[in-house]
C-alpha positions as CSV (number, residue, x, y, z in Angstrom):
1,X,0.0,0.0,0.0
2,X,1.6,3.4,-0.9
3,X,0.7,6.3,1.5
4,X,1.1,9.8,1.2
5,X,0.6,12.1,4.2
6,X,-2.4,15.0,4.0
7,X,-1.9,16.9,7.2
8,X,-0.3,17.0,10.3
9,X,-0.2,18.5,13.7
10,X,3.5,18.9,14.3
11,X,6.3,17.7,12.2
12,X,7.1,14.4,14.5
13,X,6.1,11.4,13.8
14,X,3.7,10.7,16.5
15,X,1.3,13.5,15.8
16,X,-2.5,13.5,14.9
17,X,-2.0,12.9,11.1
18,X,-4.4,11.7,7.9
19,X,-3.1,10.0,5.2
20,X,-4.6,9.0,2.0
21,X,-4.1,5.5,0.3
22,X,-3.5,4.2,-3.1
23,X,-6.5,2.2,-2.2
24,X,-8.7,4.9,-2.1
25,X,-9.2,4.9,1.6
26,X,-8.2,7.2,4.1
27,X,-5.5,6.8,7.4
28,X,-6.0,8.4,10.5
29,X,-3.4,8.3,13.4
30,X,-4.6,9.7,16.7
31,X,-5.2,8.4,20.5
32,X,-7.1,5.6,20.8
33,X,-10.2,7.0,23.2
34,X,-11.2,4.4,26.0
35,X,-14.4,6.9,27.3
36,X,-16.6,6.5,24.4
37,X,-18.6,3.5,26.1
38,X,-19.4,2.2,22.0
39,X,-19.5,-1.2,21.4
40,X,-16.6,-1.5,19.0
41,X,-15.9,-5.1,16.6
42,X,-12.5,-6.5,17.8
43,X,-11.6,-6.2,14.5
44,X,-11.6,-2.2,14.7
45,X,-11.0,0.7,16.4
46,X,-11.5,4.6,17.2
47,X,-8.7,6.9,16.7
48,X,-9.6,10.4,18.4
49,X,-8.2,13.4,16.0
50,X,-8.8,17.3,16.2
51,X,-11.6,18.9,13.6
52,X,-8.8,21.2,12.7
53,X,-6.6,18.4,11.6
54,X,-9.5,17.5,8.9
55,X,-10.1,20.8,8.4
56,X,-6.9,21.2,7.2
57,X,-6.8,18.2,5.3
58,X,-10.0,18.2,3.6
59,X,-9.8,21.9,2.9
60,X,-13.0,22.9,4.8
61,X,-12.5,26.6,6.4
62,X,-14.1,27.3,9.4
63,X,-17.3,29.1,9.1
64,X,-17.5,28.3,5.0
């Protein structure tokens, strides 16, 4: 799978950061939250990021 970065939070590697695949899918890195009392599949998970950090990816401006 080849992944190129989107956006970032800082420039170190363990950041909030979405990536987007050759796939056509998208990558998020982030904390995993274990207060969200869902009932999750062991076969995924949650990652918690910032709505600035998809802002920023995705484009979307505040407000627009």
């Amino acid at each position: 799978m080849k992944v190129t970065m989107l956006a970032t939070t800082c420039d170190k590697k363990d950041c909030p950061t979405v990536y987007q695949t050759d796939r056509g899918t998208i990558l998020v890195q982030g904390e995993t939250p274990t207060d969200h009392g869902l009932n999750i599949p062991a076969h995924e998970t949650l990652v918690e990021i910032p709505m600035d950090l998809i802002r920023k990816a995705f484009g979307d401006q505040p407000g627009a």
